[in-house]
Steps between C-alpha positions, in 0.01 A plus 500: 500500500612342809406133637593343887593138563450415899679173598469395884769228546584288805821741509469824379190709319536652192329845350652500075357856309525460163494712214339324208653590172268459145719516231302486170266192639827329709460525822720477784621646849734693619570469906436802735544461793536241771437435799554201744418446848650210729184408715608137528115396491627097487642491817160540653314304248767178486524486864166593675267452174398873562598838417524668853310827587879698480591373113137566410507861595851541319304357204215739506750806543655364192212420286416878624807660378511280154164607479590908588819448247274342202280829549765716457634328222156525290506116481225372230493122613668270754491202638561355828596097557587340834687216522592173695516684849158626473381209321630278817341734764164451656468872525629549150170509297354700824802803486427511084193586545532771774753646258231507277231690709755719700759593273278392166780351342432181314723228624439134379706185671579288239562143454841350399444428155363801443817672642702302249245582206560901659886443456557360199244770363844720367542240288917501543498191285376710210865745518698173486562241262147348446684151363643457846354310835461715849342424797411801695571538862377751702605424846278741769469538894207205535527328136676394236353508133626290223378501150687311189454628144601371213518662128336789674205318618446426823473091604452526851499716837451421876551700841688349778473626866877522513656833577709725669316565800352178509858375559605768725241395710529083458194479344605373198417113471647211352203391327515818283853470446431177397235608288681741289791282433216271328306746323858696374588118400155386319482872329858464371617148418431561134625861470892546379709795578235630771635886587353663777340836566500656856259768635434638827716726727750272641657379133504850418731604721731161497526591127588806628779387684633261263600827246417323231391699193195565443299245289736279559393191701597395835670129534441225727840496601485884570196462689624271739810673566272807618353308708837390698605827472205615675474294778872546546370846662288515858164624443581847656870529228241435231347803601792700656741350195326426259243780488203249426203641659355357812215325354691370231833392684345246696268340178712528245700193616199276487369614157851388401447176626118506262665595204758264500272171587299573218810590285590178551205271511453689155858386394477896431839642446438893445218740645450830323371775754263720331425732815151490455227402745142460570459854493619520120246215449228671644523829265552224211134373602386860540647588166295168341190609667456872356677451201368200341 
């Protein structure tokens, strides 16, 4: 059996396969395959409020070939979420629903809390010690999601419309800068020995380059000194150089500069990098639904 997990970021779009594994009543996943496509839908959305007629026809020949490759793979269920650069577009609602009736793919443009309720759906906390405080980040093209848990239960959540792209393109504001430092502050005040958990492409491959072991978590101080080493390189070295691809050299930098605000608002002093996504949250759902 064989579920699909469609995410449609501000950055990059997403097709996850997954193989879904009953053993005796426990069940799980096992990843496929994978497949990710750099459309870059925020740069239209941030700056003219609109996906243009040339991303939205990369977007249907997407959605058509996810839908072709689901086919072939004999997928049983899926589910398809769009995030903040569709939610943000005037057209956004418009081009879900023409995927819909041309390509008859069910797409849905969710909100930001729901996004964070979507990511936090692998339940990570649950693998790590459940007497311990995290605060999720999940740092994305057009948002940032943030959600605190303590003892295993979760105490509070919020989206911010800070991300990569969003920066890239200076439309990040103050105000929302401003407005995470307070909520990251309010939510965490109370909470000792906060550690951190990190999703989303961009942490993924800093942990990467920091060859630390796997499991093992990845330090402030670490962090930071990516981040110099980084921008020590021209744009073009950190793809010539550095091998970082080209939609990921130039936002890696700034999702360094998420992670550690946050780190320290939090007073957080280690992130653990679980390399999991919304995708892995969306089969988690799908598992909940047909298996309850």
């Amino acid at each position: 059996m064989k579920y699909a997990a469609i995410d449609i970021g501000s950055n990059a779009v997403r097709l996850l396969i997954a193989d879904i594994i009953d053993n005796d009543g426990t069940i799980s996943f096992k990843k496929n395959t994978l497949v990710r496509v750099p459309l870059r839908l925020g740069d239209d959305a941030f700056l003219e409020k609109k996906i243009s007629e040339k991303k939205a026809i990369d977007l249907y020949k997407t959605m058509q070939a996810f839908k072709n490759l689901m086919d072939v793979y004999k997928v049983e269920d899926y589910m398809a979420c769009a995030t903040s650069a569709m939610r943000e577009a005037a057209n956004g609602e418009e081009l879900a629903a023409k995927v819909k009736k041309e390509i008859d793919l069910n797409l849905e443009v969710v909100g930001g809390q729901k996004e964070a309720s979507i990511i936090y759906a692998s339940h990570i906390e649950q693998t790590l010690d459940r007497k311990k405080n995290y605060l999720y980040i999940d740092v994305g093209g057009g948002s940032t999601e943030l959600s605190v848990f303590s003892k295993g239960q979760m105490e509070a959540s919020k989206s911010f419309n800070l991300g990569t792209i969003r920066i890239l393109d200076n439309q990040d504001r103050e105000e929302e800068w401003q407005d995470m430092q307070t909520w990251i502050k309010e939510n965490c005040k109370d909470i000792k020995d906060l550690i951190g958990i990190g999703t989303g492409g961009n942490i993924n491959k800093l942990f990467k380059l920091s060859d630390e072991k796997d499991g093992a978590p990845l330090s402030f101080t670490k962090l930071k000194n990516l981040e110099n080493y980084l921008s020590s390189y021209s744009l073009k070295d950190r793809i010539n150089v550095l091998g970082l691809n080209q939609d990921r050299a130039d936002v890696i930098i700034p999702a360094c500069d998420i992670f550690l605000k946050v780190m320290k608002w939090g007073n957080i002093k280690n992130i653990y990098v679980p390399r999991v996504g919304m995708v892995d949250g969306i089969i988690q759902l799908l598992i909940e639904k047909n298996f309850k």
